[in-house]
N, C-alpha and C positions, 0 to 999 in steps of 0.2 A: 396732654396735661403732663408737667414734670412732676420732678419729686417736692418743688418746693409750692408749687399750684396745691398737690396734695394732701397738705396743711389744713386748706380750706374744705374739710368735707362739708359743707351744707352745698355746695357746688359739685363738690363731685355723688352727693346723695339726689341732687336734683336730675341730676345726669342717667345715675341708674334708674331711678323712677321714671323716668321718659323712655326707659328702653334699651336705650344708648349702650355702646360699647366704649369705654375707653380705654384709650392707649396710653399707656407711661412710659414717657419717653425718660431717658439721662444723657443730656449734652445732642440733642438731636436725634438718637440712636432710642427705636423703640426698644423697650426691653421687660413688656407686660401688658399683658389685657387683661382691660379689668369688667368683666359681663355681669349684667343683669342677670340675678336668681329667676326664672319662670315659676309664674305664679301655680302652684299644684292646679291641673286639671280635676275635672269631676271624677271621684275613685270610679273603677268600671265596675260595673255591678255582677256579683258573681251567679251562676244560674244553681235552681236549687238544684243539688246532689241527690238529696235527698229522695224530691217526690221523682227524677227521674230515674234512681236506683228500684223506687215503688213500681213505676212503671213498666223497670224491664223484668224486675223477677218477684214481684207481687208482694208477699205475705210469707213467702218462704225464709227458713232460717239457714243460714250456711256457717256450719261449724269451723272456727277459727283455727286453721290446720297447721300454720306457722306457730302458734303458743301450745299445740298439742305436741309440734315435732320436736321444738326444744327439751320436753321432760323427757325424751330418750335417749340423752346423750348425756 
């Protein structure tokens, strides 16, 4: 596709919809690729934190030692 083809975007929107990559050429000479966005995949699911923080040290509390060590300084 040149730069004056690229006037016509319902052509060059059908393009990207299909997938397609296209090349912008000027005077024969590529000088841009123009790609198709990829559709966002399904987010990954995160695993819970939580119930496996429960898991490994139960019901116990652990005093937050980083916000105790700041008030000494």
């Amino acid at each position: 596709m040149n730069i004056r083809q690229l006037r016509d975007s319902r052509r060059l929107k059908a393009f990207l919809r299909a997938g397609k990559i296209v090349e912008l050429r000027e005077r024969d000479e590529p000088i841009a690729d123009i790609v198709p966005r990829k559709k966002p995949e399904t987010l990954a699911k995160w695993p819970d934190f939580e119930a496996r923080a429960k898991k490994i040290f139960g019901d116990r509390v652990f005093p937050n030692v980083v916000l105790e060590d700041r008030g000494r300084h």
